[in-house]
Each structure stands twice: as C-alpha cells, then as structure tokens.
BAKOL-866452 format. One record per residue (C-alpha): residue in one letter; z, y, x. Coordinates in steps of 0.05 Angstrom, whole numbers, plus 5000, padded with zeros to 4 digits. Example, Ala and Ser with C-alpha at 12.3 -4.5 7.8 and 13.67 -1.06 7.14 Angstrom:
2
a515649105246
s514349795273
! end
This chain:
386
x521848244507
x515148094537
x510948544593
x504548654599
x501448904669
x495549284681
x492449334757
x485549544770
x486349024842
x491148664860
x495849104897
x502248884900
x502448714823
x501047994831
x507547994871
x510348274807
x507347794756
x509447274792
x516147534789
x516347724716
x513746994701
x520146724741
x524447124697
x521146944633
x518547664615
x510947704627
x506547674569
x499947784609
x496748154669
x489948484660
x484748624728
x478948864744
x478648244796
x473847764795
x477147054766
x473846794837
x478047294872
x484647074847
x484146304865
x490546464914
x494846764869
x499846114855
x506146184804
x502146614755
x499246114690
x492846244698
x492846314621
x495646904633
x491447284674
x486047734643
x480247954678
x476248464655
x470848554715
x464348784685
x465549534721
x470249424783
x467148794801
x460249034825
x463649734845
x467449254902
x460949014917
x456949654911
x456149684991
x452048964988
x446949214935
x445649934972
x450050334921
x455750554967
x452251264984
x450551544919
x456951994904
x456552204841
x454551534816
x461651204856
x465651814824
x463851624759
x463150884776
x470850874803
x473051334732
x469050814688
x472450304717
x479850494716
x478850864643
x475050264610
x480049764632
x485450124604
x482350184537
x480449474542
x487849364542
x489449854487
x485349494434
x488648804456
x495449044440
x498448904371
x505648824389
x511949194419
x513349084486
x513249354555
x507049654581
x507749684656
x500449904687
x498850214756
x497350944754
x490751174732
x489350504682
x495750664636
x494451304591
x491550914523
x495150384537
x502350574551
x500051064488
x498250504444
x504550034458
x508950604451
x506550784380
x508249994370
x515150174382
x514649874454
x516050234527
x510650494572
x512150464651
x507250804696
x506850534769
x504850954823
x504050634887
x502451304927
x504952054924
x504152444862
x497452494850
x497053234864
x500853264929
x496852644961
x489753064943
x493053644972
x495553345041
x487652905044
x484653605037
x488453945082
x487353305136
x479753315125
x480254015136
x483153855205
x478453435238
x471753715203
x470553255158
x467653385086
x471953175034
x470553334948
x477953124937
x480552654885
x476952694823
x479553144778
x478352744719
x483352264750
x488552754772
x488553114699
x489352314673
x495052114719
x498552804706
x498152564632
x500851884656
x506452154685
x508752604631
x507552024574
x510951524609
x517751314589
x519351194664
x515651274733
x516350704783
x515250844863
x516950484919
x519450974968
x524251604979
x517351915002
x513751734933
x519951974898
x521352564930
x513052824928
x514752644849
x520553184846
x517053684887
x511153694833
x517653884777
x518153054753
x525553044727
x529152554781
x531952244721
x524251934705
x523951594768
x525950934786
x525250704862
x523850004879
x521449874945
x515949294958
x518148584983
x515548125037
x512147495036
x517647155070
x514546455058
x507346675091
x509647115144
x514146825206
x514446865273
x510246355306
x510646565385
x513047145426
x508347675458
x506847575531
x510047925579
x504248135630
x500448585586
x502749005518
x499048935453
x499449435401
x496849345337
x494249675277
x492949285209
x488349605152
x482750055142
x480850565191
x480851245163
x482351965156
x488551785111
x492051265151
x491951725217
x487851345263
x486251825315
x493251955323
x494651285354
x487351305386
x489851975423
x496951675437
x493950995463
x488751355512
x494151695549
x499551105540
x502050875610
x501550085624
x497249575675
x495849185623
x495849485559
x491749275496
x490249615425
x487849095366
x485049325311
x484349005258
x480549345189
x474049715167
x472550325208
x470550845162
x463551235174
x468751905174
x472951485237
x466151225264
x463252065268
x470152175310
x469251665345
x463251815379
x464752055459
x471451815454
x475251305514
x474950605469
x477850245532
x482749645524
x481749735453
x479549105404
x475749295339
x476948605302
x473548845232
x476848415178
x480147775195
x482647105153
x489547295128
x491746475152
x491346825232
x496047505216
x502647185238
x499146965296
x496647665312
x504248075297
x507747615335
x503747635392
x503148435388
x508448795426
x508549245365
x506249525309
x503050235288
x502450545224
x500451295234
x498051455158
x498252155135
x500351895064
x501351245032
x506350964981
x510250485022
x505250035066
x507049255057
x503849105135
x510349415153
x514548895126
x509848355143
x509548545217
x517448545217
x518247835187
x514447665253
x519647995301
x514548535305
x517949245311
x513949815280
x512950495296
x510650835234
x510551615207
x514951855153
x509151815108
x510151065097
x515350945064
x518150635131
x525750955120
x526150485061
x524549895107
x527450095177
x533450535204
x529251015265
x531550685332
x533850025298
x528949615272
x522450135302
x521750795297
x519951345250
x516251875269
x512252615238
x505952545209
x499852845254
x503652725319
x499852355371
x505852525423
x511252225378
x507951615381
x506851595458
x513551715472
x516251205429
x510050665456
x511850865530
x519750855517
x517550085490
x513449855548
x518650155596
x524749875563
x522449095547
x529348945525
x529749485478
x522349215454
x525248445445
x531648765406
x528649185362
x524348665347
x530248175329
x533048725289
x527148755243
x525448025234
x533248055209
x533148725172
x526548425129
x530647755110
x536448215092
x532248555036
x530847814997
x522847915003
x519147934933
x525047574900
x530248144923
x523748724890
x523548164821
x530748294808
x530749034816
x523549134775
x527348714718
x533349134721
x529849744717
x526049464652
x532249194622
x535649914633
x529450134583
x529449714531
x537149554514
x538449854433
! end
C-alpha cells in the first residue's frame, strides 16, 4: 500500500507526509510550493516531494508584480492553479494506491487512481464547501462589504469531490457536522483532528503580571472575526491591558478600520515563526473569533505554551478544549461573549494561570502530530483491507 498526497500549500499536509513516511506508506506528495519554500520541511525524502509551481507560484506572489487587484484574472488564476495541479497528478499515476488530496485539487486524480483499482480520500480542511460560501456571504453582508462568493466553478468541483470520494476526511465536529447538514452520509466521514508541534512550541516564560496581553495570530479578515475582538477589546476593563496582533490586515479589515479606537493595540504584520513561543507565552491569552474555519492549528500551538484560548465554536476548538477548562468556547459574531470571558480572565488571575496549566497539559495529552499519524493511518487501513 502506498499514498500519494496532493496539497495546493502546505497546510497541514506536510505534517501528514511526514507522518505517512514514518509509517512506511507515502509514495509521494505533489505542491504547488516553490522547492525554495519547502527548505524546512525535515523527515520528508526530499525525493519525494513534487512540486509543480508554474501557476500557484507567481499567484502567491501576484501582490509583488501588481496583479493582486485584477479579479477576474485571480478567479481564474486561483481555478488554474488548483485544477492543473490535479491533472498534473492524474497523468503521473499508473498504479493502485491511495489518493489522498486536499479538497478542490482531487477530482481527476482520486478519479484516475480509483479506475486503477486504488482508493480516493478527499480532505477538506474547512466546512462543506457550500455552507462556508453561505455563512462568508451572509458575514460580508453584515458589515457592508462586497463579496462575489466562492467561485462556483470550485464549489460545483468540490461537490463532485465529495460525492466521488471513497471517504471524506475533516478535522472537527464542526467540519463534520456542516458535512451532514449539506445530506453527506455520516458514514463517509472520518474525523481526525490536527496535531501540535510539540517539539517547536513550549513554554519559554510566563506573562507578566502588571499588564494583560491578548493575542491574535493570523490574517486579519472578514472570516476570522476580527472586529469582534476589536469591539470586545475597546470596552475590556484593565490598567494595563495590551492587544498584539500579529498577521496581514486585509484592505476589507483596513475600510472598517478607519475611525475606530486602535489604542493599546500592536499591529505586528507577519513575524519569524522562531519568536511565536515567545509571543503565546508571554500573552495572557489567546483569541480566535473566526466566523468559519476547519479547526485552526494556532489553537493548539498557543496551548503547548500554557496559553489558554478563547475561541468561537467555529474553530474547531471543542475538539481541542473542554469550555471553562482549558479556555473557553464561545458563539460566533459575539463581541460580548468574548468580553466577558477576557474580563472574567483579568479579574480572576488564578483562574487565568490554571486554565493555562490545563491546556499546556490537555495539548500533551492528545500526542501532537504523532497522536493525528496514527489515526490518519487507521482511517486508511479501515479502506483498503480485502
């Protein structure tokens, strides 16, 4: 049995590779990463690593050359990309096997190595493809702000996905449940929740006590709920208190922005992934207010520095944390969830300092990337037995 991968990025299927190498079962993983851009990515033969970057490549890029506001060139720049690499992949198959390829690269493929006499898994990191564009319209709708919607051309190919593949993979209840709302047959599904990078993220110090940091890590934009916090944080009670944010502010974000209280608040744009455990173990704690997203690895990261999170139900944060024990879970679009839970922290520092223990435990608990190896191997196993 040998597995091939397919990932447009990187994602969290280098995590995977390298676990499907340690358990003797990858074949090869095809990107549309630069080979430049992968120089970090240890355990994987680099033998073994395809990249096919002639379309994503200068779409990643497309900001530096003055391409990033044409939008009917990106839509069909970011189709072109996905779609070619997956035919790429198509005509290099020859053999059965298992196909396992991130959602939106998979259709020819999976196709192709199924009619092989292989198995075809489709990985979908986010919620089914139609509920997500429904719950980004209907937030766009909310604060004003224009949005075209996913590209059809991608939602009718990821419907196709998921109805052609011989099993769905998601990594949260939240994935798997916006899966059986859209009539997927629970029986399709297969939930394995991401890992940690135990080795790279530790604690390293402990916040100080005479002021309170919150932080946010990742882009800033309509979909991960930004202005939720920002509205939380500017009526947020302390002497002292601090937001840091760290990520791209989107020019949607930047337009709301505009006559809005930015005091005590950090914008540190993109920063050197060697300083993070610095940054979430100094931070009081961490926010995650995303209107939808698959299950959000900072999460994890943040709690293997003894940094207690306070993320939406959105996240796929009730796979990672039990709400009151390791952080707090709380509604999407609700800036006064989030204030009471920030104020209940800043005026109960022991409960801040337990919870905190209680995730930097709960994350070792779960086995990190080894613990999501096992499980992903299982699940492959469970589909190829005679």
């Amino acid at each position: 049995m040998n597995v091939t991968q397919i990932c447009i990025g990187r994602f969290h299927h280098f995590h995977l590779a390298r676990q499907l190498e340690k358990h003797g079962l990858l074949n090869r993983i095809y990107t549309g990463y630069p080979h430049f851009k992968l120089r970090d990515e240890a355990g994987i033969p680099k033998d073994k690593i395809r990249s096919f970057p002639w379309l994503h490549t200068p779409y990643m890029f497309r900001s530096r050359i003055g391409l990033s506001n044409f939008a009917m060139l990106n839509k069909w720049w970011y189709w072109a990309a996905h779609d070619s690499l997956d035919r790429f992949v198509a005509s290099r198959l020859h053999a059965p096997g298992v196909l396992v390829s991130l959602s939106s690269t998979g259709l020819h493929a999976g196709t192709k190595i199924q009619g092989l006499g292989g198995v075809y898994i489709c990985d979908r990191g986010s919620s089914h493809i139609n509920y997500q564009d429904e719950l980004l319209r209907e937030e766009h709708a909310r604060w004003s702000i224009p949005f075209a919607g996913i590209d059809k051309k991608i939602i009718h190919k990821e419907q196709l996905e998921y109805h052609q593949a011989d099993a769905i993979t998601v990594p949260s209840e939240f994935v798997r449940q916006s899966f059986v709302s859209q009539g997927v047959s629970p029986d399709k599904l297969h939930k394995v929740p991401y890992g940690a990078r135990l080795e790279r993220f530790s604690r390293t110090q402990h916040p100080l006590e005479n002021r309170f940091r919150i932080l946010w890590v990742g882009a800033i934009t309509i979909r991960k709920g930004f202005m939720y916090l920002l509205k939380a944080f500017q009526r947020f009670s302390h002497p002292n208190k601090e937001l840091l944010v760290i990520g791209n502010v989107s020019a949607e974000v930047k337009s709301l922005l505009n006559g809005e209280s930015l005091e005590h608040i950090r914008f540190m744009g993109q920063v050197a992934n060697a300083s993070l455990p610095d940054i979430y173990s100094s931070s009081h704690v961490f926010v995650l207010s995303s209107i939808e997203e698959g299950l959000a690895m900072v999460q994890g990261e943040a709690m293997a520095c003894g940094c207690p999170v306070i993320a939406t139900q959105h996240t796929g944060a009730e796979d990672l944390i039990t709400d009151g024990i390791e952080g707090f879970v709380v509604p999407i679009r609700s800036a006064e969830d989030i204030l009471a839970r920030l104020q209940q922290l800043a005026d109960e520092p022991y409960l801040r300092d337990q919870l905190g223990e209680n995730a930097l435990e709960k994350v070792k608990s779960l086995g990190g990337w080894d613990h999501y190896g096992s499980q992903y191997t299982q699940v492959i196993k469970s589909l190829t037995i005679d």
